[in-house]
N, C-alpha and C positions, 0 to 999 in steps of 0.2 A: 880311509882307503876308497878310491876311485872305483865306479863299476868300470867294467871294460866298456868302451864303446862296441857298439853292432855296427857292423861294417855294411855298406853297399855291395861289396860284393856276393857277404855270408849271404845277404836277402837274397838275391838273386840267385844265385846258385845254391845256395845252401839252406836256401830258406824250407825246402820241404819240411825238413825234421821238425825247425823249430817253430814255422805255423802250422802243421798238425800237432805239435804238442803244446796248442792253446794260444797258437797262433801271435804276431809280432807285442802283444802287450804282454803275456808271459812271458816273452826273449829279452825283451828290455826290462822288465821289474814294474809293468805299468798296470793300473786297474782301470778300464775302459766300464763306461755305464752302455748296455744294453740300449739300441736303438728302438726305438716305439715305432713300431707296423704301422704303415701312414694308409691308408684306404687310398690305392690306385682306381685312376676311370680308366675302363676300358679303350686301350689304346685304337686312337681313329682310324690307324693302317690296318685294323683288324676286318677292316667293314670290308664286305665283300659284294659287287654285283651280282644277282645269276648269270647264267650263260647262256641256260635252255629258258625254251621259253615261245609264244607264237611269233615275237618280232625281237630282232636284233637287238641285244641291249648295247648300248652307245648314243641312241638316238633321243630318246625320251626319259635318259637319264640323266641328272641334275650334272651340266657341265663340269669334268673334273678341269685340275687348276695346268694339268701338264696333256700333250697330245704329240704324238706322231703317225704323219700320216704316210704310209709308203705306198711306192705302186710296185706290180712287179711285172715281168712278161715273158710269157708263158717259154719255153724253148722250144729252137724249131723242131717240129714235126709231129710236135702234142698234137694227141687224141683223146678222145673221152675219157679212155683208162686213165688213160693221163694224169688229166685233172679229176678224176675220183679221187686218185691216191693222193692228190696234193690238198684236196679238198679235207678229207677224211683225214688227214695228219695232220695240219693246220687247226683242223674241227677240236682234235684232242687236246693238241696242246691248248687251245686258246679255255677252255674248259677248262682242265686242269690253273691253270695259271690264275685264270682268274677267279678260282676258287680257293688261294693261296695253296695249291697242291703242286708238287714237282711235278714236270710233263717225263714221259718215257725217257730214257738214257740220260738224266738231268744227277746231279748229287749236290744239290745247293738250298735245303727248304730254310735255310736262315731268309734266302733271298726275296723268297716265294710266301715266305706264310704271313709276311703283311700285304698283302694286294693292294690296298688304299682305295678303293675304289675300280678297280683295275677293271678294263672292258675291250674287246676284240671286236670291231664292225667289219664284214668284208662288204666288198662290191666287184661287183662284174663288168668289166669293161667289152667291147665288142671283138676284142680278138679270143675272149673265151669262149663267145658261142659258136666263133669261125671253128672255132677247135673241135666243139663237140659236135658238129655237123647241125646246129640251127641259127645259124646265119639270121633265118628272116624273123626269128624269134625276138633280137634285141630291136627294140624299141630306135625308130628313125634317130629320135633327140638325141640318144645317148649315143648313135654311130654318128652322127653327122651333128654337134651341137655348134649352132652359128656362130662366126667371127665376128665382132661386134667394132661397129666404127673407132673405136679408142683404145683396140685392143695390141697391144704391144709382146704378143704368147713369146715363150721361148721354151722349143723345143723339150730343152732339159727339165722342164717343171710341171710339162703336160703329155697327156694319154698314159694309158695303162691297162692291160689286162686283168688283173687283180687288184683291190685295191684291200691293206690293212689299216682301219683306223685304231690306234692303241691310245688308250687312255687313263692315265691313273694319277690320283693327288699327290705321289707320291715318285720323283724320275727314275727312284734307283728300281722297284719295281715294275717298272715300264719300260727300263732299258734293258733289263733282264728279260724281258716277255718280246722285247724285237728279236733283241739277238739269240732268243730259240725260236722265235719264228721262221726267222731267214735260213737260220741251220738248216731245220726240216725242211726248208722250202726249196734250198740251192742246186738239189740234184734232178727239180725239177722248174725251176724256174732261177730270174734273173731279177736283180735289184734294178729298176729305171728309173727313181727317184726317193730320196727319203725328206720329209719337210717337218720340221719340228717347231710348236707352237705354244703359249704358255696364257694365263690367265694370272688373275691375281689369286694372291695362297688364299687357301679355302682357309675361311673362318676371319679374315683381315678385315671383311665386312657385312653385315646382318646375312645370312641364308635367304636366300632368292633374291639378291638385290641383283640388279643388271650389271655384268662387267663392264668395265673401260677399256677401250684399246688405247693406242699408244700417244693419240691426237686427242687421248682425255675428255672420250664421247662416250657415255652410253651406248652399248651396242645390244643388238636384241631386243630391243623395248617391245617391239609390236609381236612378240612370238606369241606363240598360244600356249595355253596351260598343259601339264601335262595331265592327261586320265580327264580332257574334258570332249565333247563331242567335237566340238570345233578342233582340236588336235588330232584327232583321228581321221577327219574326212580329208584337213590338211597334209597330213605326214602320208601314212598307210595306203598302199595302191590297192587298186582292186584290178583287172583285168582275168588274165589265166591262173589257172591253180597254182602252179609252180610261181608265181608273182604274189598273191593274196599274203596280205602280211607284209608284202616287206615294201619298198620306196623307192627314190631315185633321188641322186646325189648328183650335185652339179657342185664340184670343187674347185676354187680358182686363189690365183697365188695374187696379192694388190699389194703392189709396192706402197709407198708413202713418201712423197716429201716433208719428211719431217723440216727439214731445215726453213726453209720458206714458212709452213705451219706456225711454226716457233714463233716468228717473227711477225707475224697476222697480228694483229688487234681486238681482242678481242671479242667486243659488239659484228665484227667482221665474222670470224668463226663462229660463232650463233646463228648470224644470218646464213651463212652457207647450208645449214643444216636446218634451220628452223627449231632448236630445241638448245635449251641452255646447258652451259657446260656443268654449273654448277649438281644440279639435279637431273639431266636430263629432258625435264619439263618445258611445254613447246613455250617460243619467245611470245606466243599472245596470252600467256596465263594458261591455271590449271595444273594437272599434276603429271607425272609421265607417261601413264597410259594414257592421258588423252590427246588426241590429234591436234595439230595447229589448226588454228580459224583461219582460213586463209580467205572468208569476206574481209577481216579486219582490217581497217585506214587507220593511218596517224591523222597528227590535226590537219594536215595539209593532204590529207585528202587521198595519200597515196598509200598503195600495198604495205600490210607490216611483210608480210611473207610474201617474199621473191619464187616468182611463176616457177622459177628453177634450182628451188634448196631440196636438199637431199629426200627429204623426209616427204616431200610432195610429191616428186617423180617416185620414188620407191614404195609408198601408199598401194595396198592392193586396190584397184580398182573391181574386184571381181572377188566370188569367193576362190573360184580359182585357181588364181595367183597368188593367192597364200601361200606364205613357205615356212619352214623352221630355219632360221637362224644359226647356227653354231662357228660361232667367230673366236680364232685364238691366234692373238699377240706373234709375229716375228720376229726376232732381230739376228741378224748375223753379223753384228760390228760393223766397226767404218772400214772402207778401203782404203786403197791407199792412200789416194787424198784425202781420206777422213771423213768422206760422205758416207754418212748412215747408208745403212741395208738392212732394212726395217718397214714392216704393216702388217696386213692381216692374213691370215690363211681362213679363207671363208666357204664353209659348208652348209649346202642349202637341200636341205632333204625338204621333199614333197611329194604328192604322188604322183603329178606329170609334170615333170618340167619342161615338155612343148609350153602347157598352158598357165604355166607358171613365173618359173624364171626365163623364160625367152621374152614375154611380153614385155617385162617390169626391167630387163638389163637392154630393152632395146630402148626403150624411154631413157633410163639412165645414160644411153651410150650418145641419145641423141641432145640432151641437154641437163647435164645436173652438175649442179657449183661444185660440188666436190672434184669434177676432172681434174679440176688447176692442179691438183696435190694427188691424186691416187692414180697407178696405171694397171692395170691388167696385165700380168708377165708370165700366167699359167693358168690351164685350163684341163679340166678335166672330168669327163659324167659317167656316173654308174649305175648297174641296176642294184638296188643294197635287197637282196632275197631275204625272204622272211626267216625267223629261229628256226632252229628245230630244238625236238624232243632230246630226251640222254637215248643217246644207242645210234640217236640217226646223224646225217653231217649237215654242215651249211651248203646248200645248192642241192641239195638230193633231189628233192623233186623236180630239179630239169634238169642235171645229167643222169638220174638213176643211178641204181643201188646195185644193181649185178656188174 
């Protein structure tokens, strides 16, 4: 005599009774062995940045693999209260969130309780101090940041009042953490731009190794360490109270011709840059932190490195022009005709960028091998304020608390 078969459909609908009463191998007449508890690692979305803290986390933490960076601006007729409450709601949510905790009127902590890294930067653009009545407060660079001979801006990609940088290894919790950001944000402010940028997945290659952008170059080589003095005097402004702590951000959007790139030779794209694709390490020998030799002749006598590869114009000449680094990958597919829309979205925290990146992108703009292929199509500066404490918001101490 045949057992009856178990139908698909008994499972499915039916199935309550007969997996609580010892579940599909009792229903059928089966004797299942016991699974052996295998020792899980604690999963990496579990990692959480702080929030508080004397300086912004986003800056001098270990690049995550995903980033979006929005701006927003302000609506007309904001005033200080204004931007309190916008500040002061954005402050919480970005806290919450990025300590895998649901923000206020939220019901989703499946979404939330991996954060992966997840971190909230703001900055201040110059229409927020018009707001809160100190105009002469923002720094000239950041209102008036120069148009550089090669620069190709477009509108839709640059300025902003506010800016968010959101960042997590992980997009689904990152795409979650905009879109409660904007919520809370929308009854007082407007979206003017959103730019989304990526890295390679964490863990693809050794911890601290330098990222590739998309021309298959090391990027970042020359940044400074994090927690060493030399990154501190680099990043961290000093000026007024309300500034101590935190830096300035000169964001800009660099298309790529990839297509032309592609098709370079080589020993060519080395030279343009002075540093090998393979390693990074400069074309006269050594390793990747170390600088090209740019005394070095071939046998004939002539330069190995060209007066005008990248890596020679963009050299701090000073200490500075030192800046941090944080470069993340674009692509927005081909258009119509199938030309890429594709490069880097590159953010340069320092703590003046008159004396930093004005100097070092006015050389660049005036002569560096890379033009042939990258353009400048957005631009963008902010003051990035320093953390704050639990209880207090970001920017408290130059809009005030009352």
């Amino acid at each position: 005599m045949t057992q009856p078969s178990l139908s698909r459909r008994r499972l499915l609908l039916g199935g309550g009774a007969t997996l609580a009463g010892g579940g599909l191998a009792g229903a059928a007449g089966l004797s299942l062995t016991p699974e052996a508890t295998v020792p899980q690692e604690e999963a990496k979305g579990a990692q959480n940045v702080p929030f508080h803290g004397p300086h912004q986390a986003g800056i001098a933490t270990e690049a995550q693999s995903h980033a979006r960076f929005l701006a927003l601006d302000l609506k007309k007729g904001a005033d200080v209260e204004h931007v309190r409450r916008l500040l002061r709601l954005l402050t919480d949510d970005a806290a919450k969130l990025t300590a895998g905790q649901m923000p206020l009127a939220s019901n989703d902590p499946e979404i939330v309780s991996l954060p992966s890294r997840l971190t909230v930067t703001f900055g201040f653009g110059p229409g927020l101090f018009d707001a809160i009545g100190r105009s002469a407060d923002c720094p000239e660079v950041i209102r008036d940041l120069p148009v550089f001979a090669t620069d190709r801006l477009e509108q839709r990609w640059s300025g902003g009042d506010v800016l968010l940088q959101v960042c997590s290894d992980d997009p689904v919790p990152l795409s979650y953490a905009v879109r409660r950001l904007v919520r809370d944000a929308r009854d007082l402010a407007t979206v003017r731009w959103m730019q989304t940028g990526f890295n390679p997945a964490r863990g693809s290659e050794p911890a601290a190794t330098t990222p590739r952008n998309l021309m298959g170059q090391r990027d970042g080589t020359a940044n400074p360490a994090s927690g060493t003095t030399e990154f501190d005097d680099t990043v961290w402004a000093e000026g007024p109270d309300w500034l101590k702590g935190g830096s300035m951000l000169v964001f800009r959007r660099i298309r790529m011709d990839v297509d032309t790139w592609d098709d370079l030779g080589r020993p060519a794209k080395e030279m343009a840059t002075a540093r090998r694709l393979s390693d990074g390490s400069p074309v006269t020998g050594g390793s990747e932190q170390d600088d090209p030799d740019t005394a070095a002749v071939d046998g004939q006598g002539l330069p190995v490195v060209a007066a005008e590869a990248h890596v020679v114009r963009a050299t701090a000449l000073t200490p500075a022009e030192r800046m941090l680094r944080r470069g993340f990958s674009y692509d927005d597919g081909p258009d119509a005709s199938g030309k890429p829309d594709c490069g880097l979205l590159f953010a340069a925290f320092q703590s003046d960028a008159a004396k930093s990146f004005v100097p070092v992108q006015q050389r660049l703009a005036e002569s560096d091998a890379m033009n042939i292929w990258i353009t400048h199509v957005g631009s963008a500066a902010f003051v990035i304020p320093p953390g704050c404490a639990e209880g207090a918001f970001i920017g408290e101490a130059l809009v005030g608390s009352a």
